[in-house]
SELUMSE-278675 format. One record per residue (C-alpha): residue number from 1; x, y, z. Coordinates in pm, 1 decimal. Example, Ala and Ser with C-alpha at 12.3 -4.5 7.8 and 13.67 -1.06 7.14 Angstrom:
% residues 2
{i->1	xx->1230.0	yy->-450.0	zz->780.0}
{i->2	xx->1367.0	yy->-106.0	zz->714.0}
This chain:
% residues 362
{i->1	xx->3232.2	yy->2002.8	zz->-3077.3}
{i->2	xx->3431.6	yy->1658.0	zz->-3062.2}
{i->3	xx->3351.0	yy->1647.7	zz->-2726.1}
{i->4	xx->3005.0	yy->1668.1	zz->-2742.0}
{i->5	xx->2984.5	yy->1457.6	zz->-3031.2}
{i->6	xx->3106.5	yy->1129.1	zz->-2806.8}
{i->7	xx->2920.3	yy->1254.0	zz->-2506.4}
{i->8	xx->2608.8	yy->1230.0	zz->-2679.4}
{i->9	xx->2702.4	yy->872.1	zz->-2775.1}
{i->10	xx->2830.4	yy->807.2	zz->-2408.7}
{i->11	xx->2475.6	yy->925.8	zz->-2343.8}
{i->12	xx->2249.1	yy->713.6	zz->-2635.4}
{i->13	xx->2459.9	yy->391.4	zz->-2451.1}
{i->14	xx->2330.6	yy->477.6	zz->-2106.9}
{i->15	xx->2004.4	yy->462.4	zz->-2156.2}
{i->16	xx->2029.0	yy->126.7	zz->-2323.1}
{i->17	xx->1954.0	yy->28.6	zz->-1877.5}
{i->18	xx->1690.3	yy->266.9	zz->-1845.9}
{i->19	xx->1442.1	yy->127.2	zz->-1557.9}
{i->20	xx->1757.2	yy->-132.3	zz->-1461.0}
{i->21	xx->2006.8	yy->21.4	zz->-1248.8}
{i->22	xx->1790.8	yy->135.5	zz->-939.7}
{i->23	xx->1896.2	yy->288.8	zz->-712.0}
{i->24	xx->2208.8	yy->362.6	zz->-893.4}
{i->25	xx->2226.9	yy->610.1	zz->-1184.5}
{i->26	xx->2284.0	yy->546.2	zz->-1556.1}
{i->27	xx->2602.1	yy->585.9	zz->-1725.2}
{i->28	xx->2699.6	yy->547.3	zz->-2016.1}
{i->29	xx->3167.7	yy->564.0	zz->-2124.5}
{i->30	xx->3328.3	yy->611.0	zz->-2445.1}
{i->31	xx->3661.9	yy->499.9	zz->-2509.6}
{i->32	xx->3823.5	yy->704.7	zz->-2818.2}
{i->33	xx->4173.3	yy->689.3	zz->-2918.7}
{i->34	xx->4289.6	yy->827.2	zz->-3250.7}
{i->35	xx->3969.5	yy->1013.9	zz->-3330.8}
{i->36	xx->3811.8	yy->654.0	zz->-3316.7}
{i->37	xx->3580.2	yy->521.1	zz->-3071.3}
{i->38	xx->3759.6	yy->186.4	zz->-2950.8}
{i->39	xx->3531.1	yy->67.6	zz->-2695.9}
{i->40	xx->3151.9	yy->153.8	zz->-2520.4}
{i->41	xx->3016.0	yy->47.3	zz->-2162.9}
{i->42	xx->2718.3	yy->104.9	zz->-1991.9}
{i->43	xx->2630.0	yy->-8.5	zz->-1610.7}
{i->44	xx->2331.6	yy->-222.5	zz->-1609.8}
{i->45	xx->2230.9	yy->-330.8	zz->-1276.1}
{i->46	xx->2329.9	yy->-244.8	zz->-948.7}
{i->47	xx->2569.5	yy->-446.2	zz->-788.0}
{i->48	xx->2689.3	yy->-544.6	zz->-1149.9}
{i->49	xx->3012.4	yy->-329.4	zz->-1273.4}
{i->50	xx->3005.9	yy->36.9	zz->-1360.3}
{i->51	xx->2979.4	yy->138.9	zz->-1700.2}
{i->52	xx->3399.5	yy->241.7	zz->-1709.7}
{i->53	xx->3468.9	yy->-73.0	zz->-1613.5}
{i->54	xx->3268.9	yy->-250.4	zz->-1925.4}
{i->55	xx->3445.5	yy->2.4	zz->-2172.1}
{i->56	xx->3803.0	yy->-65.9	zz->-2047.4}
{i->57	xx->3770.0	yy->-455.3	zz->-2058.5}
{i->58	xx->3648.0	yy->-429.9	zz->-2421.2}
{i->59	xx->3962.0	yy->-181.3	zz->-2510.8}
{i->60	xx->4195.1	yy->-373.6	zz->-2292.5}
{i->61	xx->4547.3	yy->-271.0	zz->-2336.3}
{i->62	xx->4406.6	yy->-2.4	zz->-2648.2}
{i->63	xx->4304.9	yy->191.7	zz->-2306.9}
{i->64	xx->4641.8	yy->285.9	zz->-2231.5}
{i->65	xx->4689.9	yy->696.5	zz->-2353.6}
{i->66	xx->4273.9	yy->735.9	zz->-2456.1}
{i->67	xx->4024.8	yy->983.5	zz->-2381.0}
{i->68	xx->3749.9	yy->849.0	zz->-2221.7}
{i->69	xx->3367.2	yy->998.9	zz->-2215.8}
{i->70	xx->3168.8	yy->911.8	zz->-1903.2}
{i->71	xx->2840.2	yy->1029.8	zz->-1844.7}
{i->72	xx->2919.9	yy->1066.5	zz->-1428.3}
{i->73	xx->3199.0	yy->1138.6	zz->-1261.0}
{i->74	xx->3398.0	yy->849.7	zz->-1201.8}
{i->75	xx->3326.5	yy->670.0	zz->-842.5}
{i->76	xx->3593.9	yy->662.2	zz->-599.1}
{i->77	xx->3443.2	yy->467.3	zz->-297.8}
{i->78	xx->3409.2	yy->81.3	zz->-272.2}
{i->79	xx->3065.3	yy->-11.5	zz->-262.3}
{i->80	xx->2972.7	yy->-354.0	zz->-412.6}
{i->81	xx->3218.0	yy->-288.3	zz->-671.2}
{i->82	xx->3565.8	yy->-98.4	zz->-646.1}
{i->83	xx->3629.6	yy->272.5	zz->-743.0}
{i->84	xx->3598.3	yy->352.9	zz->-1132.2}
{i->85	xx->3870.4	yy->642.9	zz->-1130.1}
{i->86	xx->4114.8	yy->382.5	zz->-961.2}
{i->87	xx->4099.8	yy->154.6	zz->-1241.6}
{i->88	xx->4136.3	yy->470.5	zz->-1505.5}
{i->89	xx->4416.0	yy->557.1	zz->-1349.0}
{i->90	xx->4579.4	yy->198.9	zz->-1341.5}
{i->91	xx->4435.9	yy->186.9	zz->-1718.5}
{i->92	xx->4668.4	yy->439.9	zz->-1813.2}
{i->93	xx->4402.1	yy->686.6	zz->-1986.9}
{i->94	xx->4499.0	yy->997.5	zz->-2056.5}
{i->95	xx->4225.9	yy->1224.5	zz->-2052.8}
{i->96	xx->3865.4	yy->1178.8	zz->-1901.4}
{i->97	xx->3590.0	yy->1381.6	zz->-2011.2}
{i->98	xx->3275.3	yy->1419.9	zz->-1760.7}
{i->99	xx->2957.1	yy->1526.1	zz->-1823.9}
{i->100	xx->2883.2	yy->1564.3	zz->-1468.8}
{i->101	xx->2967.9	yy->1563.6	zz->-1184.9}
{i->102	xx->2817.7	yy->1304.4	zz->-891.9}
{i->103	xx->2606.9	yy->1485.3	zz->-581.1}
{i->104	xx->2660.2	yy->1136.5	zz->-414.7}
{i->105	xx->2829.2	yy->1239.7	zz->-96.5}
{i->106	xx->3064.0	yy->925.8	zz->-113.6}
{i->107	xx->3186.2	yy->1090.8	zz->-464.3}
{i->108	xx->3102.5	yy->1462.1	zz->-495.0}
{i->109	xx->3477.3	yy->1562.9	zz->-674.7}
{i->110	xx->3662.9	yy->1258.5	zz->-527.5}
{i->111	xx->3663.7	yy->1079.4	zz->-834.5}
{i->112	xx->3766.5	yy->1368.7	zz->-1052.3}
{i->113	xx->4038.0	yy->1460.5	zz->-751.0}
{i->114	xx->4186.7	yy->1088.6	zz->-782.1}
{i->115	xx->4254.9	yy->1169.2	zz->-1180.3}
{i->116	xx->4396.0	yy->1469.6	zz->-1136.5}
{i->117	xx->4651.2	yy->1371.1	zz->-860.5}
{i->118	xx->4754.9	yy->1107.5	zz->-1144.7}
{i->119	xx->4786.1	yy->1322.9	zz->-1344.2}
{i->120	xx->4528.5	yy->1256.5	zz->-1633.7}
{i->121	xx->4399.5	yy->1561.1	zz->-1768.5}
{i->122	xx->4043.2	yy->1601.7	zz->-1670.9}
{i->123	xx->3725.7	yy->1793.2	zz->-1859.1}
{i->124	xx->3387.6	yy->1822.3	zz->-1643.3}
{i->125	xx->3055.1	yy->1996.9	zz->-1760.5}
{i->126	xx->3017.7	yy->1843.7	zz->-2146.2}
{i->127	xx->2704.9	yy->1814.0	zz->-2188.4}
{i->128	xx->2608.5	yy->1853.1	zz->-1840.4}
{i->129	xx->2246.7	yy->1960.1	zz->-1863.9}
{i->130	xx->2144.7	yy->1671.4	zz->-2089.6}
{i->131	xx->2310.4	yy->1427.3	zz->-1826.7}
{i->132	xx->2083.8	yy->1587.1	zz->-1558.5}
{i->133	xx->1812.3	yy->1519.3	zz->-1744.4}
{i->134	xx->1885.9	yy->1131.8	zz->-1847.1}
{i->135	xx->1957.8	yy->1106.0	zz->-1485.1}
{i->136	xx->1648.1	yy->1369.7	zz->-1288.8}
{i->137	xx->1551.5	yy->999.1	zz->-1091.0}
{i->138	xx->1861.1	yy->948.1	zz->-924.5}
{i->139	xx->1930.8	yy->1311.9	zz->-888.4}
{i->140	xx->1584.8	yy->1372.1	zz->-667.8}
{i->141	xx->1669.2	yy->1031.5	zz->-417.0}
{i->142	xx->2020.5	yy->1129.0	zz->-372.3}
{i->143	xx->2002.1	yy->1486.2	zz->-299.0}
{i->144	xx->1627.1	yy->1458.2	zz->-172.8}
{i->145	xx->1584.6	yy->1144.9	zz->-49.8}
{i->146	xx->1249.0	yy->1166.8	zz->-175.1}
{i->147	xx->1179.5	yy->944.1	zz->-438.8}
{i->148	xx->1124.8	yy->1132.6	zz->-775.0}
{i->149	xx->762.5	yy->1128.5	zz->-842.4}
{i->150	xx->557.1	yy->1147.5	zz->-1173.3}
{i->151	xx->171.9	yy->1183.2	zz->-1245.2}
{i->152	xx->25.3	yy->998.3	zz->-1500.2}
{i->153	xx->-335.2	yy->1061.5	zz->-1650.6}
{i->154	xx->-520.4	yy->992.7	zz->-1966.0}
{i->155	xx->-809.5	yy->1186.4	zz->-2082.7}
{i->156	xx->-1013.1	yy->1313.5	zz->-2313.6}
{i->157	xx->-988.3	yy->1654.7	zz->-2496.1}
{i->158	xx->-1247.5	yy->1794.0	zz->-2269.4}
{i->159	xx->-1016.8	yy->1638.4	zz->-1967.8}
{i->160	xx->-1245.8	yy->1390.6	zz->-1868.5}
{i->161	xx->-1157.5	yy->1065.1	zz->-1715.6}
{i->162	xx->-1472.5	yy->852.5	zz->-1707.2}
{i->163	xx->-1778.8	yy->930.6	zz->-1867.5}
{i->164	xx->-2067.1	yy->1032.6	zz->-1611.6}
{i->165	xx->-2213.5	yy->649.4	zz->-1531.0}
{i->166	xx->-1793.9	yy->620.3	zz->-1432.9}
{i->167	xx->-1712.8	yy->404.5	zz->-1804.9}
{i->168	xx->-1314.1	yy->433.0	zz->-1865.9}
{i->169	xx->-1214.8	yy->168.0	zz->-2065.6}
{i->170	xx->-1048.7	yy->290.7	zz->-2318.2}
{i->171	xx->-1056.3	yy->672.2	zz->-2339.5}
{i->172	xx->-684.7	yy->632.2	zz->-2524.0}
{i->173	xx->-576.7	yy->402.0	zz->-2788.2}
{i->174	xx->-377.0	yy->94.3	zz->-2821.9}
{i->175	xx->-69.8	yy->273.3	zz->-2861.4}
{i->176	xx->-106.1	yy->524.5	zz->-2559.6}
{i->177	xx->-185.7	yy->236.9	zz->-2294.2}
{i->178	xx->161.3	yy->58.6	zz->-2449.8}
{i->179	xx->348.0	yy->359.1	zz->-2357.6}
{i->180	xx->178.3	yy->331.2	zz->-2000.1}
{i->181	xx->326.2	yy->3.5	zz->-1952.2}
{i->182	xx->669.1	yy->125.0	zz->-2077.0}
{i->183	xx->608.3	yy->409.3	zz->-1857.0}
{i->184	xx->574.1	yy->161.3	zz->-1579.5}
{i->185	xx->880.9	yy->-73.8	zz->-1685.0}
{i->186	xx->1097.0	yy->284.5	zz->-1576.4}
{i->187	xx->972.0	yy->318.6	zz->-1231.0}
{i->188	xx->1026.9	yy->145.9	zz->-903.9}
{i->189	xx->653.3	yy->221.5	zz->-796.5}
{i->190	xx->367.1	yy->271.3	zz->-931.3}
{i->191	xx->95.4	yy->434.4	zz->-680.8}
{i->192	xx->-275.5	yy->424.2	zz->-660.4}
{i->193	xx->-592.5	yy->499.7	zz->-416.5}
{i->194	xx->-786.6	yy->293.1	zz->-200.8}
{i->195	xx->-1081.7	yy->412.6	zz->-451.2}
{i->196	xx->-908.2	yy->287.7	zz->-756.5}
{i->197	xx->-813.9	yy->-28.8	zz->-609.2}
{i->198	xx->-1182.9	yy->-110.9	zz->-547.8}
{i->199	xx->-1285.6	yy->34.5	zz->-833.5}
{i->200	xx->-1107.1	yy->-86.5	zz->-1047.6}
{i->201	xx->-957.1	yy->-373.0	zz->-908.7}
{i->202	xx->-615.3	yy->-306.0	zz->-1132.5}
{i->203	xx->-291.1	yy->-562.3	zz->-1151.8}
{i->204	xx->-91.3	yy->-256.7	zz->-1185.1}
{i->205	xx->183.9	yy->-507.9	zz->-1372.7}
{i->206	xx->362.8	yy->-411.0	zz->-1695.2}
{i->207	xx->267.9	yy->-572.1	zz->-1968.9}
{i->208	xx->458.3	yy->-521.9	zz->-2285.4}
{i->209	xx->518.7	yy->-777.7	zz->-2593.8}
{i->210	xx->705.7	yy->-1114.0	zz->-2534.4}
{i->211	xx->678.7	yy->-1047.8	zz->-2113.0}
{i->212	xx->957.6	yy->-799.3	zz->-2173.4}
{i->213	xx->971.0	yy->-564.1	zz->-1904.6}
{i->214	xx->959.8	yy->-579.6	zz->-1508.5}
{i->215	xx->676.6	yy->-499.7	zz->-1269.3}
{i->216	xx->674.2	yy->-230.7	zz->-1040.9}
{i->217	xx->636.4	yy->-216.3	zz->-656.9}
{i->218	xx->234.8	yy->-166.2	zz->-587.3}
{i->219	xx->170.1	yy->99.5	zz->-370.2}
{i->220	xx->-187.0	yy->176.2	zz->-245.0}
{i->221	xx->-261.7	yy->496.6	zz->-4.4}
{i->222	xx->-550.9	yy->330.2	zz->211.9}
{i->223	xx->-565.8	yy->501.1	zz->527.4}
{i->224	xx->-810.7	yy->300.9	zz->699.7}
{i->225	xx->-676.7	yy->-86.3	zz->529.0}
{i->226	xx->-956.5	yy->-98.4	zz->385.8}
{i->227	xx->-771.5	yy->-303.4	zz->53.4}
{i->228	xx->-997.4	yy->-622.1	zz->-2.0}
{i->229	xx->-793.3	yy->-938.9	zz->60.1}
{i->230	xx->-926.2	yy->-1102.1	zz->-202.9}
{i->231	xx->-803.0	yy->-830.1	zz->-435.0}
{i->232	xx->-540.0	yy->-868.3	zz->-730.0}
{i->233	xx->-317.7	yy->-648.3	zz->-582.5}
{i->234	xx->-343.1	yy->-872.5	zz->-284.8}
{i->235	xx->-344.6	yy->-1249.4	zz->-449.3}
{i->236	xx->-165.7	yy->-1228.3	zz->-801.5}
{i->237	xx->134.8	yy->-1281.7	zz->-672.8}
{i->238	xx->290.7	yy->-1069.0	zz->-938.4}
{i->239	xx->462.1	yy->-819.5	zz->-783.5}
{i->240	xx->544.5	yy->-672.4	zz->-416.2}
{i->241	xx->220.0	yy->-478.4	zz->-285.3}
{i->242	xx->223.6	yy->-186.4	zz->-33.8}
{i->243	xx->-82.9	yy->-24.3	zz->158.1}
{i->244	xx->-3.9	yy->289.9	zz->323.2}
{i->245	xx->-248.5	yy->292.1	zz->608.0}
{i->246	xx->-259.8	yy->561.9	zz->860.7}
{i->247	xx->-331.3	yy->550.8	zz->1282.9}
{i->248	xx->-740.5	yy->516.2	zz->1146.5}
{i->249	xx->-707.1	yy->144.4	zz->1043.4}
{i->250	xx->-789.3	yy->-98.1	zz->1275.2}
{i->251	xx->-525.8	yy->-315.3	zz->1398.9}
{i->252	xx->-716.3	yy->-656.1	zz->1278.5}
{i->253	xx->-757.4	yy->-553.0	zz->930.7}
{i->254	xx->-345.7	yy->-431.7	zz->915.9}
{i->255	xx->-265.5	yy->-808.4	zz->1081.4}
{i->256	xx->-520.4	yy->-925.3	zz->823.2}
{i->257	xx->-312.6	yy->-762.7	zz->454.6}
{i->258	xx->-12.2	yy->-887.8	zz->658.8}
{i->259	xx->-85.8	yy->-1245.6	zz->704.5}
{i->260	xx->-188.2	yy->-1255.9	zz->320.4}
{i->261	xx->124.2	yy->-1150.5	zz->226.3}
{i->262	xx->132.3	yy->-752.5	zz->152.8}
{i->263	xx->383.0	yy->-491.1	zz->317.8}
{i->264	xx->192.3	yy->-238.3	zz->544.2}
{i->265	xx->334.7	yy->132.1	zz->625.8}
{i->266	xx->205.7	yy->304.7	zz->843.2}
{i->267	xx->245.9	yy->685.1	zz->809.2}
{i->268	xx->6.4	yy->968.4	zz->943.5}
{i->269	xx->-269.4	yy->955.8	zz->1219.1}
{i->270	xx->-591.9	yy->1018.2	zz->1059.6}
{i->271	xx->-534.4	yy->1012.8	zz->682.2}
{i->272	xx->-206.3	yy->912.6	zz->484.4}
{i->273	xx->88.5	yy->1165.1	zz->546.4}
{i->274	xx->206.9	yy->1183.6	zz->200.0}
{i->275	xx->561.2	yy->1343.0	zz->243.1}
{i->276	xx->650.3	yy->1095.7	zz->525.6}
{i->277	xx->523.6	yy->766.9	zz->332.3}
{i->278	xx->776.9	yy->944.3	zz->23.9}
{i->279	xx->1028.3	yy->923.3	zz->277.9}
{i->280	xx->996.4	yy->598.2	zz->395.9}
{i->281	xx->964.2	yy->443.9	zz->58.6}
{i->282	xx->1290.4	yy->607.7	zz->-6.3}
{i->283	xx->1457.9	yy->424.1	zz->267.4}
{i->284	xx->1360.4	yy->105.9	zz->72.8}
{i->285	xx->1525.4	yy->241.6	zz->-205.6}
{i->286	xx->1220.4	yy->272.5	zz->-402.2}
{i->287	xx->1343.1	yy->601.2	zz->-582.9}
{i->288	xx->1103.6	yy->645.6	zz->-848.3}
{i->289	xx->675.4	yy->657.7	zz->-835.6}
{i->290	xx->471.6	yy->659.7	zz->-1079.7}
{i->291	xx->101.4	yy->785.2	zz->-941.1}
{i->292	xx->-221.4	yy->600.1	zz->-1156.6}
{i->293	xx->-422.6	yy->754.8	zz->-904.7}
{i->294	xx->-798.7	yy->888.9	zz->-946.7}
{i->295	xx->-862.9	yy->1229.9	zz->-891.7}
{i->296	xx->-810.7	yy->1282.7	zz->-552.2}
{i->297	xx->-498.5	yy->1145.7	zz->-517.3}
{i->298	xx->-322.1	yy->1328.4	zz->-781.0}
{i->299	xx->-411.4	yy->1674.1	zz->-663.1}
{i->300	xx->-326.7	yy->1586.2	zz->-311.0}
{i->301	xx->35.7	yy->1512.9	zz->-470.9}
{i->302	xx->-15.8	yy->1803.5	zz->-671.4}
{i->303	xx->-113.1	yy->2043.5	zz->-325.4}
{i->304	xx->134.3	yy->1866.0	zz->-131.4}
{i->305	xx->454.5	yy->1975.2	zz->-391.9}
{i->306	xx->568.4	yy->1616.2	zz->-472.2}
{i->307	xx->521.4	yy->1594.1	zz->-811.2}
{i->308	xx->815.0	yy->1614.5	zz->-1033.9}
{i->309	xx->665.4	yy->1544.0	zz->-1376.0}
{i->310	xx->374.0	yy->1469.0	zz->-1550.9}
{i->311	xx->263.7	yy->1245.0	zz->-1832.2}
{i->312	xx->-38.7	yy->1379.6	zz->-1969.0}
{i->313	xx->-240.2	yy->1134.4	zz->-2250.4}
{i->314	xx->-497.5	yy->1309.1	zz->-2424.3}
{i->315	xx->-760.5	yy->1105.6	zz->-2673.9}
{i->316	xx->-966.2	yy->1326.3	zz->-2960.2}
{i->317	xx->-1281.0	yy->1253.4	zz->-2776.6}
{i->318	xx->-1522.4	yy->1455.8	zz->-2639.4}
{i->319	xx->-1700.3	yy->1292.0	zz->-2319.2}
{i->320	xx->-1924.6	yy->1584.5	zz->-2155.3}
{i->321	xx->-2089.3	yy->1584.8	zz->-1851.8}
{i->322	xx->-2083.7	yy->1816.1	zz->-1505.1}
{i->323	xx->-2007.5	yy->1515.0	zz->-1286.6}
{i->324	xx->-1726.1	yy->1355.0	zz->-1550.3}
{i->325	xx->-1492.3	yy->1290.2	zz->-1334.6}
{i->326	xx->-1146.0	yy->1464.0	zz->-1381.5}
{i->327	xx->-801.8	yy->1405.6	zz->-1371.8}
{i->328	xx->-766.7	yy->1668.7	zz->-1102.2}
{i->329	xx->-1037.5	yy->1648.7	zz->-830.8}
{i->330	xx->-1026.8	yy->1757.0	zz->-450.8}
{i->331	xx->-1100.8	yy->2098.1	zz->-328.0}
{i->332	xx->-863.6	yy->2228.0	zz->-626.9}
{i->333	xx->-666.6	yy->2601.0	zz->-627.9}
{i->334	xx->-872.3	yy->2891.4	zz->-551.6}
{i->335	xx->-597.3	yy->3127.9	zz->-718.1}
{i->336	xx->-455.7	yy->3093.8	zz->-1071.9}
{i->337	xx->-162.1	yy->3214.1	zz->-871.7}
{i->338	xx->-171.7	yy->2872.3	zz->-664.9}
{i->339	xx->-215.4	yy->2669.2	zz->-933.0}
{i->340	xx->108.3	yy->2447.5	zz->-1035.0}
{i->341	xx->281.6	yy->2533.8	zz->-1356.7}
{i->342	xx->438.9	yy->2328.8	zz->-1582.8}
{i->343	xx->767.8	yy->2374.1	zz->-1773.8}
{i->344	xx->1030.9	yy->2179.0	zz->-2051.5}
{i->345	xx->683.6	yy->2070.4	zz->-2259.8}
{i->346	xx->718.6	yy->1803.1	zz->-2481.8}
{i->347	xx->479.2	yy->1713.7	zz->-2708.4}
{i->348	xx->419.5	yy->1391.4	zz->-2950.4}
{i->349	xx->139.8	yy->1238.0	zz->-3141.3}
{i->350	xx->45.4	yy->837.6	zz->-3051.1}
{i->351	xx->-151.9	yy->727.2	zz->-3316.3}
{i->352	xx->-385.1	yy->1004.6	zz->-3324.4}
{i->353	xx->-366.2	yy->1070.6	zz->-2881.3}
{i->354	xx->-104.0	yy->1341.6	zz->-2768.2}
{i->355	xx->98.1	yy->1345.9	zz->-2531.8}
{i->356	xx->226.6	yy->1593.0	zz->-2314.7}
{i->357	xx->529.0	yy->1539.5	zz->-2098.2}
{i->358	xx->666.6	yy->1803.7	zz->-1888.4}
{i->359	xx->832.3	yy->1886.4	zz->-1533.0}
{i->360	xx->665.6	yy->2067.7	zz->-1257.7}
{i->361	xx->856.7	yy->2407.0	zz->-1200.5}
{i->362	xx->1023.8	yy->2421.0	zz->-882.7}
């Protein structure tokens, strides 16, 4: 039980980065020596040192003959910063305790491998499935590469929406849209359709209290570039925009979102491949997606298999109406046996909304 007991605080620091450390995981260490905890790190930014390294310069020569609680196994290849086990070992610690283990192929048991030739005792699997789950982002890209991908959709409690005459704004309250843009603070990309973005004509930028926060990629699937230049997502300035066109778009109207300053992928010949513009963004090291799609586009992530999780906002409202539109459109699942289950519910109140978080089972 000790061990879990400093885990879970090696954990609670970790996600003091949460939405910072792309495209590197969190972690969070514990140094404890004399059933005392002497010293915390956590990494906060890649290219910035690991979360080991912050812990043993705040215990400094305490280090020597501690346990130490890390969320990830120790790194063991130079990258923009040295190897973490190295500098355990030269540290002196006596005992590291791992949560679990790193599926990065430059690590995968290295790090733990380097202790144990030093002979430092070494304890792997505390807390393991908690770590997974602090960490499901950077698990997806690394052993994917596929970013990790969640729906988003508010509604009302008849799962409309817009009302009929296509009204929106607000189906949720105050508090609900806040956790949106906390939502989108997390993620490296937050993805819409050409239909929204005309629609609509969104900023897709994060907007929490005191400009706290940071602004996701913008990522519109627009197969035939059909963005309008003189769009927000095209002249804020606010954040990087993306338009995922396909062969269909004509080759004036690509030059045209390029010479005004927005990234264009092409993937697909007639429509938008999905899976291959995942892949690409991946490549950028855009590991995480958030879809604020319409309809269409979220069960055409749904059909295709790439969502990983779903943020579901429900308002006590009843809208009505046969041609409501839905948060779940297209040609739908014929067969309740098709149709994509959800599992790991949770569920909280928001003033009044719920909402439901869970994972798509895989």
């Amino acid at each position: 039980m000790q061990d879990e007991f400093y885990m879970s605080e090696a954990l609670r620091v970790a996600k003091n980065a949460t939405g910072r450390t792309s495209p590197n995981p969190l972690v969070g260490a514990v140094i404890v020596k004399d059933d005392r905890i002497i010293a915390e790190g956590w990494h906060r930014k890649a290219g910035t040192p690991h979360a080991e390294i912050h812990a043993l310069n705040m215990a400094g020569e305490l280090a020597k003959g501690a346990t130490v609680y890390v969320t990830l196994e120790p790194c063991s290849h130079y990258g923009r910063t040295g190897p973490c086990a190295n500098a355990l070992v030269e540290a002196g610690v006596a005992k590291v305790v791992v949560a679990m283990l790193d599926p990065n192929p430059k690590v995968a048991g290295r790090g733990v491998k380097i202790l144990q030739d030093a002979g430092i005792e070494v304890v792997t699997g505390v807390l393991e499935d908690e770590a997974k789950k602090l960490n499901e982002i950077f698990l997806k890209w690394i052993t994917k590469e596929m970013p990790f991908v969640a729906l988003k959709t508010a509604m009302s409690l008849d799962g409309k929406i817009a009302t009929a005459t296509g009204q929106s704004q607000w189906i949720t309250n105050a508090a609900s849209r806040l956790r949106t843009h906390e939502l989108r603070d997390i993620y490296d990309g937050i993805m819409v359709g050409i239909n929204t973005a005309i629609k609509d004509n969104p900023s897709l930028t994060t907007r929490l209290p005191n400009n706290m926060g940071k602004n996701p990629v913008r990522i519109v699937v627009d197969s035939k570039a059909r963005l309008p230049l003189d769009s927000n997502l095209v002249t804020d300035g606010k954040a990087q925009t993306i338009v995922a066109v396909s062969g269909a778009a004509s080759a004036g109207a690509v030059q045209d979102l390029r010479d005004a300053g927005v990234q264009v992928i092409s993937a697909g010949e007639d429509r938008v491949d999905l899976p291959q513009l995942l892949k690409k963004l991946a490549e950028m090291n855009i590991c995480s997606v958030l879809v604020e799609g319409g309809g269409q586009l979220n069960f055409s992530m749904l059909k295709a298999g790439l969502v990983d999780k779903v943020y579901a906002f429900i308002a006590p409202k009843l809208i009505g109406g046969r041609d409501a539109l839905t948060p779940v459109e297209g040609d739908g699942f014929g067969e309740l046996s098709q149709a994509v289950e959800l599992e790991n519910a949770e569920t909280e109140l928001i003033d009044g909304d719920i909402l439901i978080t869970a994972n798509v089972a895989k």
